[in-house]
N, C-alpha and C positions, 0 to 999 in steps of 0.2 A: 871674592874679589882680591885680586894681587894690590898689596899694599907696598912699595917697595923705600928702600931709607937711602939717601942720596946725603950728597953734603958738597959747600961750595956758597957761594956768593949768591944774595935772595935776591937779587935784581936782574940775575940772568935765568933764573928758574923758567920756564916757560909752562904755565898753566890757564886754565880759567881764573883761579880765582886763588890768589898769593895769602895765606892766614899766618898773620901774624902774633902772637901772644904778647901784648905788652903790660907788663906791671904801671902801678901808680907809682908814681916819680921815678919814669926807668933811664938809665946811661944811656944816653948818646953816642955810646963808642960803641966798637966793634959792629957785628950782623948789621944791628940796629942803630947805628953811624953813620955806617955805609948805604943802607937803605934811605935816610937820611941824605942822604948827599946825593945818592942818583933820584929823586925826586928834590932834589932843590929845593930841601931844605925846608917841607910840606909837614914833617913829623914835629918839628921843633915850631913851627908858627901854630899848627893845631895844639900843640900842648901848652900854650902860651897865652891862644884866645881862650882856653877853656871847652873846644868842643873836644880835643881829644882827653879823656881823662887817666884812664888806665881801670875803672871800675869795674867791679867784677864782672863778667856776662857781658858788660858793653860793647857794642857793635857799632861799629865807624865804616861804613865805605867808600873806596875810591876808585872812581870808575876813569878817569882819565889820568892814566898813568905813564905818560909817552915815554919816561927815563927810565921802564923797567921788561923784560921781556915776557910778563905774565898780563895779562888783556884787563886784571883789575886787582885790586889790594882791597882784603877784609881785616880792620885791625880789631881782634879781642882782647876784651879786661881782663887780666887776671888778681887785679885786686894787689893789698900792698903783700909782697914780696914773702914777708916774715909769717904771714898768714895762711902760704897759697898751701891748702891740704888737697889729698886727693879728688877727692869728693867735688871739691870746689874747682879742680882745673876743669874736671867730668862737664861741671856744669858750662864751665867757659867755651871746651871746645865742642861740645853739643849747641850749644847755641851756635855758634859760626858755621856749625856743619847745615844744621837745620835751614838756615838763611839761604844758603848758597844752592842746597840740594832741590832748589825751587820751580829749576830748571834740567831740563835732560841736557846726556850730554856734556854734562860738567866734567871737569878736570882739577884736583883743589893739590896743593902745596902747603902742610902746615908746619913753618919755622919756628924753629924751639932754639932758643939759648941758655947759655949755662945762668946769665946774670938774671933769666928770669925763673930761673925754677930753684930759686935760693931753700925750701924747705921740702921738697919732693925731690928722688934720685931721677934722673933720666931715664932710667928703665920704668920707673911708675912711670912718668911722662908719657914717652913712648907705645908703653901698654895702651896706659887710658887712650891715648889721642888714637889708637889702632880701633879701641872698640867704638870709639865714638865716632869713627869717620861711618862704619857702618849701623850701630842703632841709630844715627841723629837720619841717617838717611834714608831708612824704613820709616814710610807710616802707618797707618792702619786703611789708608785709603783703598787699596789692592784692588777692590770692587765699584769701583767709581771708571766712570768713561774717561774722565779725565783727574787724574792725582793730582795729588798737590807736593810731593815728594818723590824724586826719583833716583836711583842706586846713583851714585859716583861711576863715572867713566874708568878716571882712573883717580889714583891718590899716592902721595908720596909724604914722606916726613924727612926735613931737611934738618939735619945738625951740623955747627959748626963748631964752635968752641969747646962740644962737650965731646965728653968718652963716648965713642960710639963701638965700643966692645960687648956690651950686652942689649944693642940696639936691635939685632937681626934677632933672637933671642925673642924679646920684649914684643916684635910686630907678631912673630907668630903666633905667640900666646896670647896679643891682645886680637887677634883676627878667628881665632878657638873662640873666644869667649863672646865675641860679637857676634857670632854667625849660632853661638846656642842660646843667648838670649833672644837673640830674633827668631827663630826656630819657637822659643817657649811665646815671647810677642804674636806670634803671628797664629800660633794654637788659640790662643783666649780670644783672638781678636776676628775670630771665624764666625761667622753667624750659627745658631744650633742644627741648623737645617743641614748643614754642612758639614758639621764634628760633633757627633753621638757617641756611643760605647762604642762602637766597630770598626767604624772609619777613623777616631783618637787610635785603634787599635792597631788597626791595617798602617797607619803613621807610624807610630812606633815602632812596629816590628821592621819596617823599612827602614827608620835610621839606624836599628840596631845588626838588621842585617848589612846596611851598608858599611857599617864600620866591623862587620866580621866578630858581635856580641851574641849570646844566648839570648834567645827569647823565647817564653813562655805564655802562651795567654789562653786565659781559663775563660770560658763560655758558661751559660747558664746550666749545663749537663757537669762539669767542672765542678763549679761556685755550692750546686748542691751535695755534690759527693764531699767536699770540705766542711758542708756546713756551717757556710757564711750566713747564718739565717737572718740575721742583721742587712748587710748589704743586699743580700737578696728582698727583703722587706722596704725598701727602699724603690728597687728598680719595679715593681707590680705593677704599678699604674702605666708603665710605660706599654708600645704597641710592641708585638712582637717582634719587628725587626727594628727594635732600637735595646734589645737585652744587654744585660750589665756583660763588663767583663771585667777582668786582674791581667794585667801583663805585669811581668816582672825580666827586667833587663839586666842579667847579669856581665859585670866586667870582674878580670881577676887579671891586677897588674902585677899582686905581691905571690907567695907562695902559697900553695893550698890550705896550708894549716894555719895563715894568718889570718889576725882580727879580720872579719867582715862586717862593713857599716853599709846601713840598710837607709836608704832615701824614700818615704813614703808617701804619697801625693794622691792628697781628696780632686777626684776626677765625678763630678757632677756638670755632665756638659748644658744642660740647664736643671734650674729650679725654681718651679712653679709656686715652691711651696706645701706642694701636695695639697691634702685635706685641710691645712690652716693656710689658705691660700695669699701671697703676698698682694698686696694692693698694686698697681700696673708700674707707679714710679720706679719701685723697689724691684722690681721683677723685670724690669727694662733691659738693666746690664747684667743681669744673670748667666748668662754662656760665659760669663768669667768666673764663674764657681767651680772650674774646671784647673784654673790656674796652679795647684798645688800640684798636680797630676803634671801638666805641663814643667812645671819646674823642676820635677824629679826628670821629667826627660829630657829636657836641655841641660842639667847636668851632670849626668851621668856620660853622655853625647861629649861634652868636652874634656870630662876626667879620662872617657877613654883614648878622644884623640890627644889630649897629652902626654900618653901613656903616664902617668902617676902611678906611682909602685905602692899599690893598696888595690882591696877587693869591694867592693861593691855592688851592691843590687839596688836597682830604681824598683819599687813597687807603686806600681800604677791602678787602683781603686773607680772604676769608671759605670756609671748610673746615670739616668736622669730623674729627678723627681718630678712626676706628673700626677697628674688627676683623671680616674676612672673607676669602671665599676669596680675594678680589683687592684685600685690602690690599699695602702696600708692605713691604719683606721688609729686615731688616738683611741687608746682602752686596748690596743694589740700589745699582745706582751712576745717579744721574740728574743728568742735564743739566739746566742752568737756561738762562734767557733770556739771559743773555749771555754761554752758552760754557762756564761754569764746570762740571768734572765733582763731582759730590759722593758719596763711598762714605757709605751709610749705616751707622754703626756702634749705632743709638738711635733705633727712630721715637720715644719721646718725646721726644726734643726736634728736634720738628717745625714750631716756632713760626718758628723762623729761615731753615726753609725754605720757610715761606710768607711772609714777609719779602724773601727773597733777590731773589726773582721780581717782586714790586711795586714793590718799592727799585730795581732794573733800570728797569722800565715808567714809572715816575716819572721818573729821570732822563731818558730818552731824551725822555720828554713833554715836557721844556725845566723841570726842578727848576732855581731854582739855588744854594738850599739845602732841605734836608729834615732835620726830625726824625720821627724814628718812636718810636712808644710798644707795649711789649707786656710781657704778664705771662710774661715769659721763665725765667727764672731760679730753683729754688730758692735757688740758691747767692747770689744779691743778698740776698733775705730771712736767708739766715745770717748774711751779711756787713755788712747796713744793719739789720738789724729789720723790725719790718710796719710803721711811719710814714715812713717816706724811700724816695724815688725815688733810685736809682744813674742816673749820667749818664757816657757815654760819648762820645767825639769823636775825630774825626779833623782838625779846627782851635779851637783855642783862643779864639779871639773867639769864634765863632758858640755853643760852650758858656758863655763869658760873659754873654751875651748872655739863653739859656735860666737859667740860674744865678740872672741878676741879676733877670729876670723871674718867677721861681718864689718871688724873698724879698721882690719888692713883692707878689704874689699873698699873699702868709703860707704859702706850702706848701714843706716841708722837701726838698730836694734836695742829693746829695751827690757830687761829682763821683771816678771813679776812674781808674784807672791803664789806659794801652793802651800796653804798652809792645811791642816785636815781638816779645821771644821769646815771648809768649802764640801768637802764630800759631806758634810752631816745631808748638806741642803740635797744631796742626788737617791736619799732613801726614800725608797717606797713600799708600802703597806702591801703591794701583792707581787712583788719581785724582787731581784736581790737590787736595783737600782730602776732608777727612770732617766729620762735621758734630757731632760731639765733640771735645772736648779734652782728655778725662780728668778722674781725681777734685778735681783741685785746683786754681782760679780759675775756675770753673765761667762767673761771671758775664761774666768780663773774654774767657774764650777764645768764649762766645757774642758778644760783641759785633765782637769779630774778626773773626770771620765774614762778621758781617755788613759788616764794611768791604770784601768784595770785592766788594761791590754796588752801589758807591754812586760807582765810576766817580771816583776823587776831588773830590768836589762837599762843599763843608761841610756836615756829617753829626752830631746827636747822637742817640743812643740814650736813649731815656729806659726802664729797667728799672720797671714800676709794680708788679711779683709781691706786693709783698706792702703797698703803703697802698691798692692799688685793689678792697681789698674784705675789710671789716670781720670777724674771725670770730667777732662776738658785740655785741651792744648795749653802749653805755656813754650814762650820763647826759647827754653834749655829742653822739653821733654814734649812728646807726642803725647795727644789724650790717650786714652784706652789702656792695654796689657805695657808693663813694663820691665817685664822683666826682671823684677826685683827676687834675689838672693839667689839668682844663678852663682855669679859669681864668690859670694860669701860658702856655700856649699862646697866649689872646688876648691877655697882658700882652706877648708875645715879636713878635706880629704889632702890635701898637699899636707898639711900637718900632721895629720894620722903619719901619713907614710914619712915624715921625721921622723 
């Protein structure tokens, strides 16, 4: 979608639907003076009865607006001034986008002034308000007769008072980043019937050929010459034409002999549970257990259309876990790619052990660091809630680094504890580990795990079980896949390549 930046006087704008961002207790002068006065005077009696407030998220509209050349006015909250963080505008202008997107057809205008974006640059502005014209206007609806969300016709961002020198800059990179969060949105939010090991496959290699990247993808003739016996033990139960595969999507923006950082994504397009089968509530939303897989591929998809000067490989890990005669059996002991024997005590928690085998392949490819993303965990989600990502590491920079990237992004990350006796709890009596821990650190003794895979190479684990996928609509965000730490990823790969 062509996002384009304009500037000039918000009463002659000509749109569907005129978005205004107003702070609590905002000036009356200039943009917002003037809008003021070509409505007679409507902005200054609303803020006087108390229905217009300026509160966060708050949504005000005005549908008869004869003193302005736009068919209706949405004013949003941006909350007081001194406050407004990224994160927080995100949520404001998703919400206005969401309201309006309700209808096809639409045309939206969203006016930014300097006096309201007292603690955010315009170029943040700018960005955000670019990605959020396009997530807030995707829903998960795509398969319904009739949606309840439809794209923007068109969309513009009007500046008046401020610098608009790094405006044109700021849409393109916020219209990258929208269009691979929704790319990774729209993977999780596919029914299983529809996105398996193949067809996740056949995606991938298509974005990657579209943008003129290497792709790779290992099939089950592949996966055993590797000796993935892990991930392969995993995908058994499945029918024949739903076999595992690994893509791996390489970009190289920097020079060949430069650091390469390895994006790894648990790609389980559903999970049954296998042999410890989940009860139906728990196994409802399961084709989002594919979500990590999806996030390595939306963003890698943006770091390369940014061109960002670093190298890069997405490794994509893709399974289903099912139930049949020749599923994988608790009491199977299997071997992974680099030697390690594993006692299954739990096929479901089978994410780690299609992890384990990628995380190997990765390394040996020449990682020389790697983060991996997967919906791992219930026990993150007990322990963070469903808005924060748990962060795991086996060195401290390199989680700095993701950390510091995830709170310029605006997305909530929370670093936790890897201390060793966690691995006490993964020994077992007939292997060199099992692939439980027991009822208690659920989160931390899965990440453990996966530290014996990563060949000590600096490693964070990022837990996404419970922000990367909504269980219910809210006024600022769509139920379902959200996208969550696309953008934290490119923030973390823009820094590499400082």
């Amino acid at each position: 979608m062509n996002i384009s930046l304009s500037s000039g006087t918000w009463s002659k704008v000509e749109c569907s639907w005129l978005i205004v961002g107003l702070p609590e207790a905002p000036d009356l002068s200039g943009s917002l003076g003037e809008l003021n006065t070509a409505l007679n005077g409507s902005v200054s009696r609303l803020l006087e009865t108390g229905d217009l407030k300026g509160k966060l998220a708050e949504l005000l509209p005005l549908h008869d607006v004869p003193g302005l050349a736009a068919d209706r006015v949405l004013f949003v909250g941006l909350g007081k001034s001194a406050e407004l963080t990224r994160a927080r505008f995100e949520k404001a202008i998703m919400s206005a986008v969401r309201k309006v997107s309700s209808q096809d057809g639409i045309t939206v205008a969203i006016c930014l002034s300097d006096a309201s974006l007292e603690s955010i640059s315009v170029a943040v502005a700018v960005e955000t308000a670019a990605t959020a014209i396009l997530v807030g206007a995707q829903g998960q609806d795509s398969l319904k007769a009739e949606p309840e969300h439809f794209p923007l016709t068109a969309a513009s961002i009007v500046l008046t008072e401020a610098d608009q020198s790094d405006a044109t800059a700021a849409i393109e990179r916020g219209v990258i980043l929208g269009e691979a969060i929704n790319l990774t949105r729209e993977l999780v939010n596919l029914p299983p019937q529809m996105l398996y090991p193949e067809s996740f496959a056949s995606r991938a290699q298509a974005v990657a050929t579209n943008l003129g990247l290497q792709v790779d993808v290992l099939g089950q003739a592949e996966l055993e010459a590797e000796k993935m016996g892990s991930l392969l033990a995993v995908s058994q139960g499945s029918s024949i034409n739903r076999g595992p595969r690994v893509v791996a999507i390489s970009y190289q923006g920097a020079a060949a002999d430069a650091p390469t950082l390895a994006i790894v994504g648990k790609g389980v397009t559903f999970d049954s549970g296998g042999l410890s089968i989940k009860p139906s509530e728990s196994m409802i939303t399961m084709k989002c257990d594919m979500a990590g897989a999806a996030t390595a591929l939306g963003a890698v998809a943006a770091i390369a259309r940014l061109k960002l000067p670093v190298n890069v490989v997405a490794y994509m890990g893709l399974v289903e876990n099912m139930i049949s005669s020749t599923s994988y059996k608790l009491g199977d002991i299997l071997t992974a790619r680099n030697g390690v024997t594993i006692e299954v005590q739990n096929t479901d928690a089978e994410g780690r052990l299609v992890l384990a085998d990628v995380l190997s392949y990765a390394v040996d490819k020449g990682a020389d660091r790697i983060v991996d993303l997967a919906t791992l965990t219930g026990a993150c989600v007990v322990a963070l809630g469903e808005e924060v990502t748990g962060a795991f590491t086996n060195d401290q920079n390199w989680c700095d680094t993701i950390t510091s990237a995830a709170a310029t992004a605006g997305e909530d990350i929370w670093q936790m504890p890897m201390f060793d006796h966690f691995a006490e709890l993964l020994k077992s009596e007939v292997a060199d580990c099992r692939n439980i821990g027991g009822r208690w650190g659920g989160a931390i003794t899965a990440a453990k795990f996966l530290e014996k895979f990563v060949a000590r190479k600096p490693w964070v684990h990022l837990d996404i079980a419970g922000p990367s996928f909504a269980s219910s609509n809210s006024a600022h965000r769509e139920g379902g896949a959200t996208g969550c730490m696309v953008r934290s990823l490119v923030e973390a790969a823009a820094t590499l390549a400082e």
